[in-house]
C-alpha positions as MATLAB code, in Angstrom:
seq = 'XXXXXXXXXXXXXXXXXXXXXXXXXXXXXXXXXXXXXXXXXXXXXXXXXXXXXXXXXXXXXXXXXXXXXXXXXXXXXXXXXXXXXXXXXXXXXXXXXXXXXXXXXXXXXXXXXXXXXXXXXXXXXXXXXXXXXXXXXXXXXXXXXXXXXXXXXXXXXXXXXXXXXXXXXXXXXXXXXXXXXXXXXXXXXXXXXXXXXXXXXXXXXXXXXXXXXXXXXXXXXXXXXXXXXXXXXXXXXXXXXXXXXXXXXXXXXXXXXXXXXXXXXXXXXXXXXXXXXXXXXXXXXXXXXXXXXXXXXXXXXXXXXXXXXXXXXXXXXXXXXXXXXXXXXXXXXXXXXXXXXXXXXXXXXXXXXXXXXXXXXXXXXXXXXXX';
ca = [
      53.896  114.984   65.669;
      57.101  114.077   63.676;
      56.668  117.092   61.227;
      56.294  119.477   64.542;
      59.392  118.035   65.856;
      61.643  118.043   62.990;
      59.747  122.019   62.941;
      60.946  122.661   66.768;
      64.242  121.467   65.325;
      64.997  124.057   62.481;
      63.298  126.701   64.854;
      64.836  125.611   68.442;
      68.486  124.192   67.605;
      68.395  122.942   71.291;
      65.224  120.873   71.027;
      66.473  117.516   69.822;
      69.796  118.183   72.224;
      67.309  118.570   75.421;
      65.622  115.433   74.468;
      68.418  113.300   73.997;
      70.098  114.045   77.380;
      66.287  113.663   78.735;
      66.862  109.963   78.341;
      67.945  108.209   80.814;
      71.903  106.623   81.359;
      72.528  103.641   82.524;
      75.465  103.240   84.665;
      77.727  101.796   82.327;
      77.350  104.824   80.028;
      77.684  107.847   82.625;
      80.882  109.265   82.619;
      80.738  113.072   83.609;
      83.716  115.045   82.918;
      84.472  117.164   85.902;
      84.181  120.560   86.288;
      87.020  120.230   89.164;
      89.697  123.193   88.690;
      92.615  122.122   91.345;
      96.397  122.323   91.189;
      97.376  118.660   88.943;
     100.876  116.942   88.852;
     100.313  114.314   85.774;
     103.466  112.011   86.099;
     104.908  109.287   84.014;
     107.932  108.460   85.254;
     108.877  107.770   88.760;
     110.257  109.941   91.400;
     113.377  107.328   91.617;
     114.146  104.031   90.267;
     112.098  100.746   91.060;
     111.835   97.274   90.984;
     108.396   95.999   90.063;
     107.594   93.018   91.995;
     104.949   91.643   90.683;
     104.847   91.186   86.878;
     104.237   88.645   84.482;
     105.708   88.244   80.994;
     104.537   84.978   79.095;
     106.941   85.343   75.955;
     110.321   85.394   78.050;
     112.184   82.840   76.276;
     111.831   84.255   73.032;
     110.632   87.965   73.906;
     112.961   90.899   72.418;
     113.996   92.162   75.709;
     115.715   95.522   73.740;
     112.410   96.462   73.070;
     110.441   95.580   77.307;
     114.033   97.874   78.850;
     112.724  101.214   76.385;
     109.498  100.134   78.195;
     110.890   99.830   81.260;
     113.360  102.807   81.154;
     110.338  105.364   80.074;
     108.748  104.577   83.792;
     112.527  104.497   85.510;
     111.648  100.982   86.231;
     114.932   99.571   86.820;
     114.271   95.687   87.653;
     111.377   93.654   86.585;
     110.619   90.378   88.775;
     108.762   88.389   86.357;
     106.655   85.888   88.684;
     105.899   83.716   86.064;
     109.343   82.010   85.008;
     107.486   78.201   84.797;
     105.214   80.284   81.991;
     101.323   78.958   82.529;
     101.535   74.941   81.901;
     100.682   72.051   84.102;
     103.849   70.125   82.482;
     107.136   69.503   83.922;
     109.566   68.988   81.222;
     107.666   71.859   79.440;
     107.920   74.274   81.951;
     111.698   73.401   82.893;
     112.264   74.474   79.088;
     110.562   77.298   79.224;
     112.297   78.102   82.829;
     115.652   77.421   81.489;
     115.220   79.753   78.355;
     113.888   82.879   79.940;
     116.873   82.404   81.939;
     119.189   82.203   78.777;
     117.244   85.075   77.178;
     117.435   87.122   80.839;
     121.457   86.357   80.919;
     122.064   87.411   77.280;
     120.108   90.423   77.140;
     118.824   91.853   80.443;
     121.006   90.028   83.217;
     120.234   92.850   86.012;
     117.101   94.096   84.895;
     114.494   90.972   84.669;
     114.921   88.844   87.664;
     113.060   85.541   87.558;
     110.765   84.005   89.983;
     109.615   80.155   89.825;
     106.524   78.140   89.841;
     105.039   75.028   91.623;
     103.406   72.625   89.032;
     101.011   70.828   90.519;
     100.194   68.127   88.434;
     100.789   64.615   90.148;
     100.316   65.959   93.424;
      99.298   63.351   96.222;
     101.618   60.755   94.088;
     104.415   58.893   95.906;
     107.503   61.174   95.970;
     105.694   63.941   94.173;
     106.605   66.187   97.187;
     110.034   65.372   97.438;
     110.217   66.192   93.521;
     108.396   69.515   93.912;
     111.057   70.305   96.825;
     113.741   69.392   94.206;
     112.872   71.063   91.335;
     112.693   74.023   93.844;
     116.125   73.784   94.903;
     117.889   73.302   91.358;
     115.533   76.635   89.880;
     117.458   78.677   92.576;
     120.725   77.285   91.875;
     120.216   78.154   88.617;
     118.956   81.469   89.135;
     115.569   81.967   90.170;
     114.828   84.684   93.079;
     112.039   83.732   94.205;
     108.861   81.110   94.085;
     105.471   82.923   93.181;
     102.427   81.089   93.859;
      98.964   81.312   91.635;
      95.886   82.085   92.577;
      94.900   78.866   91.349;
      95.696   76.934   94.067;
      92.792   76.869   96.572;
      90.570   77.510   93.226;
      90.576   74.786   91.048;
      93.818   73.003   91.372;
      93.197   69.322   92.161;
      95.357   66.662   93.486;
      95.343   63.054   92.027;
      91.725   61.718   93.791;
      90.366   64.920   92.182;
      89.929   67.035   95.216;
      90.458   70.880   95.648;
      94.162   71.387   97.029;
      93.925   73.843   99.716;
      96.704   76.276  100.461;
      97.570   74.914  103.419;
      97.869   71.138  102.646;
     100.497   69.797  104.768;
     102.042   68.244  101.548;
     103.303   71.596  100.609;
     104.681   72.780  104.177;
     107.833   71.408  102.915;
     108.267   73.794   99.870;
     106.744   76.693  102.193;
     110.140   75.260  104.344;
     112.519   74.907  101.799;
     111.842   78.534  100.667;
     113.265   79.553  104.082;
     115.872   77.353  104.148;
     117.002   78.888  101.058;
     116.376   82.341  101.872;
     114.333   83.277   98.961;
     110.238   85.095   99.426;
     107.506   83.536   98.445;
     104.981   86.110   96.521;
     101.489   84.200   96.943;
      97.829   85.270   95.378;
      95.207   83.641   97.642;
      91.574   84.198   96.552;
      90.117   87.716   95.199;
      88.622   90.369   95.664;
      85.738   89.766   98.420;
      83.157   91.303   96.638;
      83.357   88.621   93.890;
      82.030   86.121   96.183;
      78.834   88.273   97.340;
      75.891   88.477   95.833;
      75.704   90.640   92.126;
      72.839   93.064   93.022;
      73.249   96.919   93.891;
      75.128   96.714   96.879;
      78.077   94.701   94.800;
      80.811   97.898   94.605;
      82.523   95.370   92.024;
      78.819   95.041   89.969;
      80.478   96.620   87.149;
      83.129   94.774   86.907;
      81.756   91.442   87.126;
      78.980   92.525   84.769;
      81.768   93.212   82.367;
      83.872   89.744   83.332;
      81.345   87.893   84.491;
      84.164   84.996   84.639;
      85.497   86.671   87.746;
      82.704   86.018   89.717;
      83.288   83.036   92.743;
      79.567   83.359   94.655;
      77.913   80.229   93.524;
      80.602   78.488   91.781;
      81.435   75.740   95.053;
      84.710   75.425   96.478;
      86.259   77.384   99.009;
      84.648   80.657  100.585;
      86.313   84.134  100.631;
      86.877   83.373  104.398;
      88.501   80.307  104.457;
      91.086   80.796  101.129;
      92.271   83.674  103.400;
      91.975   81.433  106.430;
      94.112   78.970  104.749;
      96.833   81.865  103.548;
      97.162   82.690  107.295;
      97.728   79.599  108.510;
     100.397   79.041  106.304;
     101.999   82.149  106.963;
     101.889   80.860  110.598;
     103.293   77.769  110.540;
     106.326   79.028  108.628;
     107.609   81.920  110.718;
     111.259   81.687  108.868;
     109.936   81.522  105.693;
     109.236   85.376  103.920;
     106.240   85.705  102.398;
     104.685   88.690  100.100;
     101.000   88.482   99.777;
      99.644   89.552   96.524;
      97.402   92.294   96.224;
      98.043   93.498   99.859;
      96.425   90.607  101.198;
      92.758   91.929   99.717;
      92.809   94.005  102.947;
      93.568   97.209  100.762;
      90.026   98.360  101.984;
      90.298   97.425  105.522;
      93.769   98.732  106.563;
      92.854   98.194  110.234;
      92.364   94.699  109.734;
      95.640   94.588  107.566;
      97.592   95.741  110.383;
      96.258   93.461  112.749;
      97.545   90.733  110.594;
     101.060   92.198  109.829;
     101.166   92.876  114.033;
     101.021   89.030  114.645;
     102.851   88.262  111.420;
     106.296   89.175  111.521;
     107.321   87.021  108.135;
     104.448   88.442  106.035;
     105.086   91.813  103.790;
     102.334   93.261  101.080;
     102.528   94.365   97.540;
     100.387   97.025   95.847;
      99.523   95.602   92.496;
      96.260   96.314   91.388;
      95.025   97.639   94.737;
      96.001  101.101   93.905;
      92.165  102.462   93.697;
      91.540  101.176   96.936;
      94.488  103.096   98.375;
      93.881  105.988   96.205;
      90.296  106.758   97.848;
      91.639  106.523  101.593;
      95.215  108.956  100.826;
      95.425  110.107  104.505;
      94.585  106.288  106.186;
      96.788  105.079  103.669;
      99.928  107.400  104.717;
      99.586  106.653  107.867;
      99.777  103.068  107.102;
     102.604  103.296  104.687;
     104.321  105.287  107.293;
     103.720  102.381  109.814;
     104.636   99.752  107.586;
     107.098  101.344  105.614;
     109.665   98.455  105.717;
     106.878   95.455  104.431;
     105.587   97.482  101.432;
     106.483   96.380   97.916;
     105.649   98.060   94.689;
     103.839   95.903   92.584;
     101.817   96.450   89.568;
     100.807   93.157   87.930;
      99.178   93.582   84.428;
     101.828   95.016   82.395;
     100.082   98.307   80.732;
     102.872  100.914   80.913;
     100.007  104.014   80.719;
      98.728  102.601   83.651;
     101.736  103.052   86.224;
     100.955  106.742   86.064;
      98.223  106.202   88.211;
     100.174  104.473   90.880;
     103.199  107.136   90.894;
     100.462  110.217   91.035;
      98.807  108.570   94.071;
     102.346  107.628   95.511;
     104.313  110.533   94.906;
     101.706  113.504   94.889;
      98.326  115.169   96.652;
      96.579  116.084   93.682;
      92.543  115.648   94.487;
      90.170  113.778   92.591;
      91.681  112.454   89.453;
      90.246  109.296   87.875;
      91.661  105.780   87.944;
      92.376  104.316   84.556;
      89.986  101.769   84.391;
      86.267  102.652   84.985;
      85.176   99.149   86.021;
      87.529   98.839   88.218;
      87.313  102.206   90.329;
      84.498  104.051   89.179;
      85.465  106.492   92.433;
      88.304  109.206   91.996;
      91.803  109.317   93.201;
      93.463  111.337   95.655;
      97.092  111.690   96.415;
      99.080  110.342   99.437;
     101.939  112.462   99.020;
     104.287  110.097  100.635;
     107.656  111.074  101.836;
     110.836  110.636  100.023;
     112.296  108.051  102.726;
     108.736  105.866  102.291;
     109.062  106.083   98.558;
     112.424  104.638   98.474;
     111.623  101.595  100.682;
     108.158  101.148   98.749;
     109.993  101.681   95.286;
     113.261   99.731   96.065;
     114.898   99.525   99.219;
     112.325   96.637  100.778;
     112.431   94.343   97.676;
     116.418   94.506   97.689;
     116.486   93.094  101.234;
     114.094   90.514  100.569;
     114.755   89.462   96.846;
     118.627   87.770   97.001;
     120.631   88.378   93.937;
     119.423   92.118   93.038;
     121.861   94.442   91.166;
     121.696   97.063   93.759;
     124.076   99.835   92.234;
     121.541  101.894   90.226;
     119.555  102.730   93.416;
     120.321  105.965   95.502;
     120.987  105.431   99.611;
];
């Protein structure tokens, strides 16, 4: 049989071709390329300047910041809000440092491109006068600079207080940070939860199996603590009880997919506004739903991108800015669907690209941005 086949082979060049692709793919490896022939419009750079919202640079105190404004100025990215000015540890003095060196670093180098949001650290939380602290600490980071308070995912997750319970995102020992943000006039950008899907069960009907076969770390079913339901039950209620505080919810909200319900929300929620970091895909698959929602909601839509990948902004200012048809994301796991274009007008643009995160983000350079 083996000396017939490699015989087939000399004789029928296609043979051992036929019986290869007779195998079958699993889904991980299928990835057709399309035969698709429409008008494209690849971009790289934005239509007009913008200020990322939702970023996250780790090596700010010491980071060449020369080097992140070529980055920037490739995309026409004109201000980076770097969420993460407390860096990613659970210790005060430590994260002051850190804090007060990005700062330095910002001032020296990059003093109205990088603006700098703050961080809550929880540690100590339920001690006496740990509130009154937090509110503190709060007030001096926006003396000395800070735009903003960004809040992690974390909390609601696995952040406990100090009997060792879950913190929920609406413990009353917060609503006086939640306050104090209002009082001072600066947003709050807050990540609640994930992605719903990551909380059902992984079989066929997942839409997210891929991904959380390839991350399996991102998967919440099973794991105890709060459900889907209730982390965004908790965001609400929050967002509620502090009508004069602004708020930006991360990631749209994870309504992306259910625009309907989104505006529901943003109907009874004056205070609350939505970015669009890493939600793009799910925008990307609706384009004419998601117009007319931008449209609607022009004034409470941030750009946002999170994960800083410059190659993958293109994605977001193709589905912004054009109606091209059925061009892929950039990450397979992540969409494996195709994009389509919303085509958005210029005046939408601007407010989604600029104009909304000058009004809500105080101390923005605001004279590289067209009316």
């Amino acid at each position: 049989m083996r000396k017939t086949a490699t015989l087939l082979a000399l004789l029928l060049p296609g043979f051992l071709s036929a019986q290869t692709t007779d195998q079958p793919l699993g889904f991980e490896e299928y990835d057709p390329v399309s035969t698709l022939r429409v008008e494209e419009h690849k971009l790289t750079r934005a239509k007009f300047p913008f200020i990322d919202v939702h970023n996250h640079q780790f090596q700010m105190p010491t980071q060449n910041l020369k080097e992140l404004l070529a980055q920037m100025d490739a995309l026409n990215m004109r201000i980076m809000v770097n969420l993460s000015g407390r860096g990613w540890t659970n210790n005060l003095p430590e994260s002051t440092q850190f804090f007060d060196q990005a700062l330095a670093n910002i001032g020296q180098s990059a003093p109205k491109r990088i603006a700098l949001f703050t961080n809550i650290v929880f540690d100590g939380l339920g001690k006496p006068g740990w509130t009154e602290e937090a509110v503190k600490v709060l007030e001096e980071d926006v003396k000395k600079g800070a735009r903003g308070l960004k809040i992690y995912k974390n909390l609601g997750f696995n952040i406990k207080d100090n009997t060792g319970k879950i913190i929920p995102v609406d413990d009353p020992r917060l609503d006086p940070i939640w306050a104090k943000c209002g009082e001072l006039g600066v947003p709050v950008l807050i990540h609640t939860a994930d992605p719903r899907p990551f909380w059902d069960p992984l079989d066929r009907y997942n839409e997210r199996w891929l991904e959380l076969k390839l991350n399996p770390g991102r998967r919440q079913g099973g794991k105890g603590g709060y459900t889907w339901e209730q982390l965004i039950d908790q965001q609400h209620k929050v967002f509620r009880k502090h009508p004069k505080t602004q708020f930006i919810a991360a990631h749209m909200g994870w309504y992306p997919n259910d625009l309907r319900k989104l505006d529901s929300i943003l109907t009874v929620l004056p205070n609350v506004n939505v970015e669009i970091g890493a939600v793009i895909a799910e925008l990307g698959r609706q384009p004419r739903t998601a117009r007319k929602f931008f449209e609607k909601y022009q004034n409470r839509i941030l750009f946002g991108k999170d994960s800083w990948v410059p190659s993958e902004y293109a994605t977001y200012f193709r589905v912004l800015e054009t109606e091209d048809e059925y061009f892929p994301y950039h990450k397979k796991y992540h969409a494996f669907w195709r994009m389509y274009g919303m085509g958005l007008p210029d005046a939408v643009l601007k407010k989604v690209y600029y104009k909304n995160a000058l009004r809500l983000i105080p101390g923005l350079d605001k004279s590289a941005f067209p009316e």
